[in-house]
C-alpha positions, 0 to 999 in steps of 0.5 A: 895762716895756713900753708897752702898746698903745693907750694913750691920750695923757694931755692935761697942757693941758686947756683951763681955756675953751671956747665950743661953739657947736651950729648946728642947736641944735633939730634931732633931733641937738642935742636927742637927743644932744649937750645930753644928752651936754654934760649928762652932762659937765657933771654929771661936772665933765668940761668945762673950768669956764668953757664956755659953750654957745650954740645956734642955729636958725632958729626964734624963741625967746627963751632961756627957751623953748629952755631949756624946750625943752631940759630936756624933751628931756634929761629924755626922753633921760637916765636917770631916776637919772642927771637931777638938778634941781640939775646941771640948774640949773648946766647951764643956766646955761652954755646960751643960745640965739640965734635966726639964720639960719646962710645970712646973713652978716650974721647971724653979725655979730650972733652975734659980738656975743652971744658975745663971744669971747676969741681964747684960748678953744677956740671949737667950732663944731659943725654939725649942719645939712644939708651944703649949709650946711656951706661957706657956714657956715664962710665966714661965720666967716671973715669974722666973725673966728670962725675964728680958731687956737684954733676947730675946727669938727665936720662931722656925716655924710654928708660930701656925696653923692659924691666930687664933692660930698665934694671940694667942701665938703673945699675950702671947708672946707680954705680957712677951718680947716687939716685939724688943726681939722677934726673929721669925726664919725661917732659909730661911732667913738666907742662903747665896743665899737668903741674894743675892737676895736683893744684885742682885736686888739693888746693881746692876743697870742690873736688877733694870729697868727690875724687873717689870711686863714691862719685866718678864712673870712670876716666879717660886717658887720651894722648893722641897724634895726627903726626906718623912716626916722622924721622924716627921709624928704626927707633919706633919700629923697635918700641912702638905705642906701649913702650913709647907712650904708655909706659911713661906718660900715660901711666905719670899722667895715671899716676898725678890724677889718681895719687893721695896727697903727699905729707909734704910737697917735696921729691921722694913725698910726692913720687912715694905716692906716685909709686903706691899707685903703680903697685896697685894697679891690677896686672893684666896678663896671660887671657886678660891681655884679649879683654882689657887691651887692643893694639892697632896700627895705621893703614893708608888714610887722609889726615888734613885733607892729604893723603898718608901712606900706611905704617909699613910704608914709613922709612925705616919700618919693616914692611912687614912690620906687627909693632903698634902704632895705638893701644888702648886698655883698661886700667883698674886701681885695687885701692880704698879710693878707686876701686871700681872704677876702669881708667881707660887709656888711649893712644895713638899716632895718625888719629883723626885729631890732636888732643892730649886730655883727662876726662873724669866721668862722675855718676849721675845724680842717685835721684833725678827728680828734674830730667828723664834720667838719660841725660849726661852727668857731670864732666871733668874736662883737663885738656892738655893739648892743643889748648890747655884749659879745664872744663867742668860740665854741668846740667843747667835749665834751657830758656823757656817755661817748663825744667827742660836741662842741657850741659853747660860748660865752666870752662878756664882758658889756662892761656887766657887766665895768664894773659900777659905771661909767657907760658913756659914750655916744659923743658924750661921748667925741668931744665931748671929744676935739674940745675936747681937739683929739684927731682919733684917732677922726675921719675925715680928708678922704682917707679920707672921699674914699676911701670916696666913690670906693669907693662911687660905682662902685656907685651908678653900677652900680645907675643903669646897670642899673637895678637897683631895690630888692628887696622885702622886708616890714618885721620880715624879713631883708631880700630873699632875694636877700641870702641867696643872695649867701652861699649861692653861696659855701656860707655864709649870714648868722649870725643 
């Protein structure tokens, strides 16, 4: 029987231990995500048996408070059936916390001594900490003995600010873990839907013949928010949409739908065609910058019937603030297979609505011999968020004499068609696969720089024509100008 394409790698060498060790441990990250998605393995006895977890900040708390601090975050996070007392009780008992100051060496002399590490144990360094840390952190390992072959070490995005910076921690990195043990995360890539666009396009022989430029006018991108910059305007402030969004997920997300299929389905394969991608895409720099892209930023507005105040407003954003809050542009791919086609990406924060989701446009029928010719062609439908699910539109005959078509949908709930299976989030599956020392859905350091040098032409053209961010009121679909970047073309955005 023929093997069917992608099939995961089943792991005969499991690791029977393992230290995770979260640096950041009382940041949004830590609290929100991981010790929820580290519960959840816990309780489905998917973690090796003898893990333990150590958290680390700054703050001063003894290991009784973090672990109350933790409960109170995980009881919020995880849903109500799935939060047991006594799976929380065993949980807690591999969680531990140590007060240190991740900037002073001397302080991971002390962490040494608390962990007591086995050099046979997998060690998983996990740095949810700014990125200014990330080189300093890895050096003070190094020196701590903590860096040894069995340790791995997981870099939360942004990557840097630029290729420069980008360049400059892959370095220092580069000098303490060799590439394999270095796991860039960008959870995208670890949600169920986003893992079935390369099930959809190559386990299924539907698609293959027609995911070219021969077939497909076009495609959009969406990531949109109804949430503003919460608690994180200094971060935001200093990064803004392009940096935060576009550089990593829109570009991953780019790179999974548009990328051929790799000669086996292993980590350097699989991101070896994710970097043809990055380098054919075509640069967009200097007066380019003023007709494929549009940045904007929320103004004062409504989002669910409440009234949000304008980004300048936030805490922690200047008030004088000209960073980015949407972008949108023109992505074209000068390959075999797209050439022609503009990938439109799109996002933005304070949006009329959530929605994170592909949309593949085909091209209508060379001859239509039924309808009058204007109406809709086929859609590819991949959302992502709120819902995951995949729609294909097609054109079906209405009730009734005469041939009078309308768009229908055949449409797979992904939750629906796994009724009675947890859906896994998507730090579950990537905090398993660092333990595991899987990289397939991590990014490596040439296609992180890739992205970095596609990017920073047009954060310099932004710069170099002083184009400030269009105004757009909170709860709409950004500035209208994001409109006409279609509309020039005769298309417009898929709501």
């Amino acid at each position: 029987m023929a093997e069917q394409f992608p099939k995961m790698s089943e792991k005969s060498d499991f690791p029977l231990s393992c230290d995770i060790l979260v640096f950041g441990g009382t940041g949004d990250l830590a609290l929100h995500k991981l010790l929820p998605a580290l519960y959840h393995l816990h309780r489905e006895n998917r973690l090796p048996a003898d893990t333990r977890i150590l958290a680390l900040a700054r703050s001063a708390r003894t290991p009784e408070q973090y672990l109350a601090l933790a409960e109170r975050h995980c009881r919020a996070q995880v849903a109500r059936a799935e939060f047991d007392a006594a799976d929380w009780q065993s949980f807690a008992a591999r969680l531990d916390y140590l007060a240190m100051d991740a900037s002073q060496s001397a302080d991971f002399g002390r962490l040494r001594q608390r962990l007591k590490h086995s050099a046979e144990r997998v060690l998983v360094h996990y740095l949810a900490t700014a990125p200014d840390l990330f080189a300093p952190i890895a050096q003070h390992l190094k020196l701590a003995g903590l860096a040894g072959p069995q340790a791995r070490i997981v870099l939360e995005k942004p990557l840097g600010h630029s290729l420069e910076s980008a360049q400059a921690i892959n370095q220092a990195i580069g000098a303490v873990f060799d590439e394999s043990r270095v796991f860039r995360i960008d959870h995208y890539l670890g949600k169920e839907t986003v893992q079935n666009l390369l099930a959809l396009r190559f386990a299924n022989t539907l698609f293959e013949p027609l995911w070219r430029s021969a077939y497909i006018d076009h495609v959009q991108i969406s990531v949109n928010e109804t949430l503003g910059v919460e608690n994180r305007g200094a971060y935001y402030d200093h990064a803004g949409a392009m940096r935060d969004m576009v550089q990593n997920h829109l570009l991953q997300l780019l790179c999974l739908l548009t990328m051929e299929v790799p000669v086996h389905f292993d980590a350097e394969s699989v991101r070896d065609e994710k970097l043809k991608i990055l380098h054919a895409l075509r640069p967009i720099a200097g007066q380019d910058v003023q007709d494929r892209t549009v940045r904007g930023q929320y103004g004062a507005g409504h989002i669910g019937g409440q009234e949000v105040p304008a980004y300048w407003f936030e805490k922690q954003v200047d008030n004088d603030s000209d960073t980015e809050t949407f972008v949108a542009l023109r992505a074209d791919i000068d390959n075999w297979r797209w050439s022609g086609v503009p990938f439109y990406l799109r996002t933005g924060k304070r949006m009329a609505k959530k929605r994170s989701e592909i949309v593949i446009q085909f091209k209508p029928v060379p001859h239509d011999l039924i309808g009058d010719g204007t109406g809709p062609a086929n859609r590819l439908w991949i959302r992502l968020q709120p819902e995951e699910r995949i729609s294909l539109q097609l054109m079906a005959k209405t009730p009734g004499r005469g041939m009078q078509l309308e768009p229908v949908e055949l449409d797979l709930n992904l939750a629906q068609a796994s009724r009675g299976k947890r859906r896994w989030d998507a730090y579950e599956r990537l905090l398993l696969d660092v333990i595991e020392g899987d990289s397939t859905l991590f990014m490596r350091r040439d296609e992180v720089e890739a992205a970095w040098r596609w990017v920073d032409p047009i954060i310099a053209g932004w710069q170099e024509y002083y184009q400030r961010p269009r105004n757009y009121p909170a709860g709409s679909d950004g500035p209208e100008q994001a409109q006409m970047l279609l509309e020039l073309q005769g298309r417009r955005w898929l709501e």
